[in-house]
C-alpha beads as a LAMMPS data file, in Angstrom:
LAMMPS data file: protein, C-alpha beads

85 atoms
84 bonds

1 atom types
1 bond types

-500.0 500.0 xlo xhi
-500.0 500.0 ylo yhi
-500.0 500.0 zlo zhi

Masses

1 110.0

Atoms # bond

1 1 1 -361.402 465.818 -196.844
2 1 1 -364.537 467.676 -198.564
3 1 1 -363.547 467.538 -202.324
4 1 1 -364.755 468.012 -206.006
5 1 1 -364.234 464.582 -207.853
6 1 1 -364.822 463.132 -211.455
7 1 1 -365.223 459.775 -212.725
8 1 1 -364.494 459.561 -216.334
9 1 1 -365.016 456.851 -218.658
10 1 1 -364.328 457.006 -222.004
11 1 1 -365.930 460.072 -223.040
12 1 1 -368.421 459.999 -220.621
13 1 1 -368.131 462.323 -217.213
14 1 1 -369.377 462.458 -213.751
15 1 1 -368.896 465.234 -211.648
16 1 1 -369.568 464.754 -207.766
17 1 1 -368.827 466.049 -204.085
18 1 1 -367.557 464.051 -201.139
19 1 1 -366.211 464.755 -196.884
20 1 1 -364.788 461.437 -197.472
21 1 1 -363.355 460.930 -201.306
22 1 1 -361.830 457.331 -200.198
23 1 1 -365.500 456.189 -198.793
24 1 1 -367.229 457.565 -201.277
25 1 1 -364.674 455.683 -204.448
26 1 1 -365.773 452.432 -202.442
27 1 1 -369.328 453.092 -202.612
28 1 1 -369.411 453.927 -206.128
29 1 1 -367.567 450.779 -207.051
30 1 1 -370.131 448.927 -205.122
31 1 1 -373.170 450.011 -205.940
32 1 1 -371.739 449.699 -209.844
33 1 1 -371.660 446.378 -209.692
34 1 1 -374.874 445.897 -207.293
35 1 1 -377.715 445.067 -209.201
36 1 1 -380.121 445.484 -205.708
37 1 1 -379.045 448.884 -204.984
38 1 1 -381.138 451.494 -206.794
39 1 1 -378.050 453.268 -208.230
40 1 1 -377.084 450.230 -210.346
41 1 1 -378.681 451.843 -212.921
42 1 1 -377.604 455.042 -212.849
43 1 1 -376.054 456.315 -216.800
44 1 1 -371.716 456.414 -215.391
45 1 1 -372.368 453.115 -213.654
46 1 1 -373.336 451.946 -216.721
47 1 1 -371.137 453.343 -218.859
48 1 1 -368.346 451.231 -216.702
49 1 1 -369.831 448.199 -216.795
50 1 1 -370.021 448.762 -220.180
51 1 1 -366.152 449.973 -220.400
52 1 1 -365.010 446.079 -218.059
53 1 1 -365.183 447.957 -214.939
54 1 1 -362.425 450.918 -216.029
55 1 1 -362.728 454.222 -215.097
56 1 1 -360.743 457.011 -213.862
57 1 1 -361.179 459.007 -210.608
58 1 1 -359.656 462.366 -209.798
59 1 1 -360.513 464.829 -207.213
60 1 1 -360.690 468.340 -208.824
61 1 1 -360.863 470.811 -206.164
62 1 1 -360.321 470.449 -202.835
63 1 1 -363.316 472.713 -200.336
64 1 1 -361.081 474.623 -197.693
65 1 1 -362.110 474.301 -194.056
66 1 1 -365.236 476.605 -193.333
67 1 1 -366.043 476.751 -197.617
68 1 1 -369.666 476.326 -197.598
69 1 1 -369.533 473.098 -199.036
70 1 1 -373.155 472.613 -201.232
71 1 1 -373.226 476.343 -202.282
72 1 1 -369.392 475.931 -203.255
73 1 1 -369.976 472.625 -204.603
74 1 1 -372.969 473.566 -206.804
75 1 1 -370.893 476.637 -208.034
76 1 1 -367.643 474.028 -208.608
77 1 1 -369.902 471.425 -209.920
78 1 1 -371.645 473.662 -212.865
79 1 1 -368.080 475.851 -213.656
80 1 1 -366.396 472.369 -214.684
81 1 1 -369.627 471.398 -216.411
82 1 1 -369.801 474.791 -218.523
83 1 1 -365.968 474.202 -218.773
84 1 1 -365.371 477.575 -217.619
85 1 1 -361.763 476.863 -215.600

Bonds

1 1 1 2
2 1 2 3
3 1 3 4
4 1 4 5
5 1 5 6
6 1 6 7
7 1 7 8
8 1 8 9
9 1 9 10
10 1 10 11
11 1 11 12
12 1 12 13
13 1 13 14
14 1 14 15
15 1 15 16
16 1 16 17
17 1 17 18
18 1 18 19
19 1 19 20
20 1 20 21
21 1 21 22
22 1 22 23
23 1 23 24
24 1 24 25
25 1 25 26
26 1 26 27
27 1 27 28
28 1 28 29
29 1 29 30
30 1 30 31
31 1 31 32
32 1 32 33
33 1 33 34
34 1 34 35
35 1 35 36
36 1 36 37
37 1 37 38
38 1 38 39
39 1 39 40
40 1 40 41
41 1 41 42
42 1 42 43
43 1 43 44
44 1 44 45
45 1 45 46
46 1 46 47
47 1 47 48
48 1 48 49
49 1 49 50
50 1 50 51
51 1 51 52
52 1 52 53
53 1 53 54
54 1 54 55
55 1 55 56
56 1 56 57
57 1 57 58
58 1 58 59
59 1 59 60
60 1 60 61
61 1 61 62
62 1 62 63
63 1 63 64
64 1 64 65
65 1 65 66
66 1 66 67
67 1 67 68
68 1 68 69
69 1 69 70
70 1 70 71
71 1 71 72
72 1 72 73
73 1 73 74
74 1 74 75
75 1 75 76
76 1 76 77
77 1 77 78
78 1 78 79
79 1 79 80
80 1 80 81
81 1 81 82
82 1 82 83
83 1 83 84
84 1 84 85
């Protein structure tokens, strides 16, 4: 399932893409809290380490089968950014 997700803690937002939104929720949870991965320090992850570990997830657009999914994505990505939806 190719999606549009955000992570949001606190005031602080995160806007990604995924094929697999369940896989890729795992992997951000571990590499949050995995101090050898390169991403540990990446701003959100610290922002929820910051927050006990609480964020919220939600998947904000779903890609339909055959959407080209970086050029959509990008598009997605930067609309919600600009809040333009």
């Amino acid at each position: 399932m190719s999606c549009i997700y955000k992570i949001t803690v606190g005031e602080k937002e995160y806007i990604g893409s995924t094929d697999d939104y369940e896989k890729r929720m795992k992997k951000h949870k571990s590499d949050c809290f995995n101090p050898n991965v390169p991403q540990y320090n990446y701003k959100i992850y610290h922002a929820i380490r910051e927050n006990d570990g609480v964020y919220k997830t939600e998947i904000i657009y779903m890609l339909q089968e055959g959407e080209d999914t970086l050029s959509s994505s990008r598009n997605i990505k930067t609309c919600f950014l600009l809040n333009c939806v």
